[in-house]
VOGU-3710 file (C-alpha; in Angstrom, 3 decimals, decimal comma):
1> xxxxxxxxxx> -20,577/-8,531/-2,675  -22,101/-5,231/-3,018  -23,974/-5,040/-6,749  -26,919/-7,218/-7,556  -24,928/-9,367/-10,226  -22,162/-11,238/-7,395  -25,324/-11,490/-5,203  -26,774/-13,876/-7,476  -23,989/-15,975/-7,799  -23,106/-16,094/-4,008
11> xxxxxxxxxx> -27,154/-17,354/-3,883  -26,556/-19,699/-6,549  -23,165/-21,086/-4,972  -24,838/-21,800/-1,346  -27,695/-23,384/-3,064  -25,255/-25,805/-4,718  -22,137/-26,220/-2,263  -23,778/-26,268/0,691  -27,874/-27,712/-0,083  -29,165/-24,451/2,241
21> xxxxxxxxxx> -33,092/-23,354/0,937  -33,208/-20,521/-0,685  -34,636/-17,909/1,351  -31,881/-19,418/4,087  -29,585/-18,267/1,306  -31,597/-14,892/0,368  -30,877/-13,842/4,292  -27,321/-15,071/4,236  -25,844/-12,815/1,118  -28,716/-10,019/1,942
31> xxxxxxxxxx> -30,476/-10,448/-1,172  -34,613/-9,684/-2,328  -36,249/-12,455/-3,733  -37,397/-9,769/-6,466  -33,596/-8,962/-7,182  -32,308/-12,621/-7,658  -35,825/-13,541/-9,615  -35,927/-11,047/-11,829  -34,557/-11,474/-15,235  -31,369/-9,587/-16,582
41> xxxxxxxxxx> -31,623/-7,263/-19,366  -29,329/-8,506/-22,293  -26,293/-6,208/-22,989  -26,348/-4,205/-26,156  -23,592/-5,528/-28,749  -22,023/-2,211/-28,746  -21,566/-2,429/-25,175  -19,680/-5,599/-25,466  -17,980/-4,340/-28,324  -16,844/-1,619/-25,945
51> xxxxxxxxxx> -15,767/-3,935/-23,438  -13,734/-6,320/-25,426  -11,777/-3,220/-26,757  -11,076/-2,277/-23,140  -9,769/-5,913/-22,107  -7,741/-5,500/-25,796  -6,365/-2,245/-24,531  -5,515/-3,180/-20,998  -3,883/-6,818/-22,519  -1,959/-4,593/-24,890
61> xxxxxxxxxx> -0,411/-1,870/-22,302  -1,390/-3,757/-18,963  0,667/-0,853/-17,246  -2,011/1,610/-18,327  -5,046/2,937/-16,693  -8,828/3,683/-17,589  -8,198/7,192/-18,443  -5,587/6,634/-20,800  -7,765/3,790/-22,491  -10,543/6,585/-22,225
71> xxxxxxxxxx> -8,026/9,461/-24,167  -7,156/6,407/-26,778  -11,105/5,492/-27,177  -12,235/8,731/-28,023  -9,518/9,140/-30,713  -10,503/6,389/-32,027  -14,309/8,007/-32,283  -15,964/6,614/-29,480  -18,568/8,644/-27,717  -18,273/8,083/-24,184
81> xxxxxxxxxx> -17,804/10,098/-21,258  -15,191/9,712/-18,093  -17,477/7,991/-16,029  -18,821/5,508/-18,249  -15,042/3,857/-19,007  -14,261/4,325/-15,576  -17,420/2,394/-14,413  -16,866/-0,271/-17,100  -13,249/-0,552/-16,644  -13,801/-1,405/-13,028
91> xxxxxxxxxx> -16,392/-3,919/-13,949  -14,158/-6,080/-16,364  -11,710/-6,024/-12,820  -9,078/-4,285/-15,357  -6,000/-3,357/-13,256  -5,466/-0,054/-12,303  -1,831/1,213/-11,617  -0,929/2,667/-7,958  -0,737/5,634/-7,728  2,714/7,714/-7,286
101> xxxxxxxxxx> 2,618/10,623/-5,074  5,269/13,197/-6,390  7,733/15,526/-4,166  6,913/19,560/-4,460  10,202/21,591/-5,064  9,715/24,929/-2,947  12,893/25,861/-4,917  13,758/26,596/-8,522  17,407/26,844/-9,619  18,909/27,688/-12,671
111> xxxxxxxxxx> 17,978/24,791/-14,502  15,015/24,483/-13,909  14,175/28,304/-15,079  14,928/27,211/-18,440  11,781/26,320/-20,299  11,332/25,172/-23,856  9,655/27,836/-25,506  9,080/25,603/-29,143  9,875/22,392/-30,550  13,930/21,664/-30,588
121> xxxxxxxxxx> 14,125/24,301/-28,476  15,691/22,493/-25,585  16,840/18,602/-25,863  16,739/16,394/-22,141  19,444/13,796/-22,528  20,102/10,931/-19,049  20,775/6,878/-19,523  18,911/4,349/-18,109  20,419/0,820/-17,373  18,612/-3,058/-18,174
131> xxxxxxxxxx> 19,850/-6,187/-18,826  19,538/-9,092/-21,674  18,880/-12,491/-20,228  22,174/-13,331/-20,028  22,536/-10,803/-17,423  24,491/-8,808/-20,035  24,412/-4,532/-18,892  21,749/-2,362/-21,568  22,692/1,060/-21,829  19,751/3,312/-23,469
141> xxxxxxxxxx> 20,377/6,987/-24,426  17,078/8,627/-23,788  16,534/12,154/-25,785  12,888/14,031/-25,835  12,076/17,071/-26,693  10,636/19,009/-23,563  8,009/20,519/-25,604  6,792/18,133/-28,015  7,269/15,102/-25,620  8,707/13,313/-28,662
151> xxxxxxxxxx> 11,158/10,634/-27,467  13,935/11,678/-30,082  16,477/8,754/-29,600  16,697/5,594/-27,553  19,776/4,181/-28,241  20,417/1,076/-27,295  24,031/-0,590/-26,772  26,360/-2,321/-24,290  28,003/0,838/-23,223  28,015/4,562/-24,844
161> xxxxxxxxxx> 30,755/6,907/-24,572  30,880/10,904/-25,203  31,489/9,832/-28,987  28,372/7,798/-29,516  26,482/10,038/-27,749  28,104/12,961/-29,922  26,944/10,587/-32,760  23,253/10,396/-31,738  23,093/13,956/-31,643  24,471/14,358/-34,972
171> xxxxxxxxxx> 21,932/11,894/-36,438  18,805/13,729/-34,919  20,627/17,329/-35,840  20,931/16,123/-39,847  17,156/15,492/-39,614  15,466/18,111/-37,604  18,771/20,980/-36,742  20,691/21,509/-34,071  18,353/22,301/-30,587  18,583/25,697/-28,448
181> xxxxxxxxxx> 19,880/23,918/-25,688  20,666/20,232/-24,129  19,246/19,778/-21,142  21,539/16,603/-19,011  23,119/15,639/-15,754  26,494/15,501/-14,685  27,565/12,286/-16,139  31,237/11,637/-17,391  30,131/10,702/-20,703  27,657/13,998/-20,774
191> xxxxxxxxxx> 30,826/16,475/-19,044  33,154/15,208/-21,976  34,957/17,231/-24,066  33,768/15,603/-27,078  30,336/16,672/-26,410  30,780/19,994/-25,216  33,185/21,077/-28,467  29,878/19,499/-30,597  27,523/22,228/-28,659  30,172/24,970/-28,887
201> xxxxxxxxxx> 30,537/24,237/-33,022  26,677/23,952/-33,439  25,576/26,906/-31,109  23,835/24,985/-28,762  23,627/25,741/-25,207  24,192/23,178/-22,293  22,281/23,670/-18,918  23,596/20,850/-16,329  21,536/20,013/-13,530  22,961/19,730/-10,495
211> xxxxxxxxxx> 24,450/17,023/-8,567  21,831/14,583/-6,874  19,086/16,816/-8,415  16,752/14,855/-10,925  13,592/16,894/-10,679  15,379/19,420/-12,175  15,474/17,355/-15,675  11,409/16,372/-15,411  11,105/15,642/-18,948  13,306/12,966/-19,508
221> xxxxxxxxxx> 12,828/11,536/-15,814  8,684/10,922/-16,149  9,820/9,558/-19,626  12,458/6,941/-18,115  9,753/6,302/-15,493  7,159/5,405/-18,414  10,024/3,085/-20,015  10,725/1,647/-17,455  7,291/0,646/-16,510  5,540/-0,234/-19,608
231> xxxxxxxxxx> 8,696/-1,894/-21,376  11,599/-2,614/-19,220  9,641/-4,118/-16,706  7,202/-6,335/-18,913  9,916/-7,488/-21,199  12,383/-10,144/-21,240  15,139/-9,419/-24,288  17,094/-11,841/-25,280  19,553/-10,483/-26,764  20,725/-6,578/-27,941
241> xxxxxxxxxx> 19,474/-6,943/-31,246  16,083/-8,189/-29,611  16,134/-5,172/-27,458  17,182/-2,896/-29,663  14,259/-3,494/-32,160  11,557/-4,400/-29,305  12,602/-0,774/-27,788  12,393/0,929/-31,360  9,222/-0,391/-31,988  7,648/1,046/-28,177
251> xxxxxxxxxx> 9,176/4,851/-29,166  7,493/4,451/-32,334  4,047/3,468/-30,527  4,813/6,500/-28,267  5,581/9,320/-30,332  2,640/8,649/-32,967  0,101/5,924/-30,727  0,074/7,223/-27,663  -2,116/10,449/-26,862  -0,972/12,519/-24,049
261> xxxxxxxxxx> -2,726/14,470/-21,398  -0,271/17,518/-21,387  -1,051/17,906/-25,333  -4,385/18,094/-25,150  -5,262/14,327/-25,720  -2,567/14,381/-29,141  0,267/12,165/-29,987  3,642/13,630/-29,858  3,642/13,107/-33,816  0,559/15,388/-34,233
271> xxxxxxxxxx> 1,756/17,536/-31,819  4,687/18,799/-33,884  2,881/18,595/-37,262  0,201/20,871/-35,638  2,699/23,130/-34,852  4,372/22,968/-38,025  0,958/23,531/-39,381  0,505/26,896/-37,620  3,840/28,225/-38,367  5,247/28,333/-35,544
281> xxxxxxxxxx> 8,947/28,543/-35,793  9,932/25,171/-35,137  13,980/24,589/-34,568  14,734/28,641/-34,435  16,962/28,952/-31,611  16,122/32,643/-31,023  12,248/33,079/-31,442  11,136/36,436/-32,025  9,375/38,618/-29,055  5,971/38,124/-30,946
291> xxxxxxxx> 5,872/34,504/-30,900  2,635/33,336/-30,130  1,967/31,279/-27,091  2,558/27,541/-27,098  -0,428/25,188/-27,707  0,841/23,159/-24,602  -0,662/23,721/-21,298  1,785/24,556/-18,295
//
């Protein structure tokens, strides 16, 4: 009980419960008889307009935090500092999510030298497994684009071999072009032959992390965290055409919904048309020596 507000009820509640007087009860929770007798100011509509979009938010994504409900707020043209949502958010006792303390690398190998330079510049490929409710196996293809943060593909099916992931590819290449370079783990369907005749053909590049190494494919392993959190682990599906649309529908909310702190508060989708925008020289697998620097921060 440490603000005014739950000191008043705690002197209400011993009043009631347990028939004490009420200065007995004023020295019990610590409270001035000023404090509990003076009136409250009424709250502005706007505020509670503010905080019923909050409690929306957080009953919407309950695995986000305040200052991703602050990033979505001010896109939406509130003015409102840090503090203010943070204070607020803490009031409505919205949940916060724990926080993850990350490993430091003190080493960098190959693949992790390689850095996307543009959009489709370099492709991060990995699976990630779930179940229906029959306790049927979900296999999902992830593919983002490392500089964008555009989830590109989840594909979602009982199993996926070299072909249907040669086939994913194909569909993404046929709308945007083929990527510098595909950035993956050493997985038998991501070793096949299949797929590395496709990147030979097209002229992309394949950097392999190494075994046991998944910090060295970031990208797509913050974005399988984020899945699994927000969807995997809130959903229930029912069947693979439930999860299939369900998870179609959450990389739609991502890509164009969702702003993101590494793109300067932007969505994915207005990321890339931005860039597109500026003319930079999105999908060019060799960009030339005076191509200006990224908008993204390191």
């Amino acid at each position: 009980m440490v603000t005014p507000k739950r000191r008043r009820r705690a002197v209400v509640v011993l009043q009631e419960r347990f028939g004490v007087s009420e200065r007995r009860a004023y020295r019990v929770v610590g409270q001035q008889r000023s404090t509990q007798r003076k009136p409250c100011r009424p709250r502005p509509a706007e505020e509670d307009k503010l905080r019923r979009r909050l409690r929306d938010i957080a009953r919407r994504h309950p695995r986000w935090g305040w200052k991703a409900a602050h990033r979505l707020l001010r896109r939406e043209g509130w003015v409102i500092n840090r503090k203010r949502t943070q204070r607020l958010w803490r009031e409505e006792g919205l949940r916060r999510p724990q926080h993850c303390h990350k490993r430091r690398r003190t080493h960098a190998s190959t693949a992790e030298r390689r850095r996307a330079e543009h959009p489709n510049d370099v492709w991060a490929l990995d699976f990630q497994f779930d179940e229906t409710a029959d306790q049927r196996r979900l296999k999902l293809l992830n593919i983002v684009d490392e500089h964008s943060s555009e989830a590109l593909a989840m594909r979602v099916g009982r199993s996926c071999d070299a072909d249907e992931v040669v086939a994913t590819i194909e569909a993404l290449v046929a709308e945007r072009g083929a990527p510098a370079h595909l950035r993956m783990d050493n997985g038998p369907e991501l070793v096949a032959w299949a797929l590395r005749e496709w990147c030979r053909l097209a002229g992309t590049g394949t950097i392999y992390i190494e075994p046991g190494s998944p910090w060295q494919n970031p990208y797509v392993e913050s974005f399988n965290g984020r899945v699994r959190d927000e969807l995997l682990n809130t959903e229930e599906f029912g069947s693979l055409a439930e999860a299939q649309v369900l998870i179609e529908a959450w990389r739609i909310e991502y890509n164009t919904y969702r702003p993101h702190s590494a793109l300067d508060g932007l969505t994915p989708a207005e990321y890339q048309t931005r860039w597109e925008v500026d003319d930079q020289f999105v999908g060019t697998p060799n960009p030339s020596p005076d191509l200006p620097a990224p908008l993204r921060a390191s």
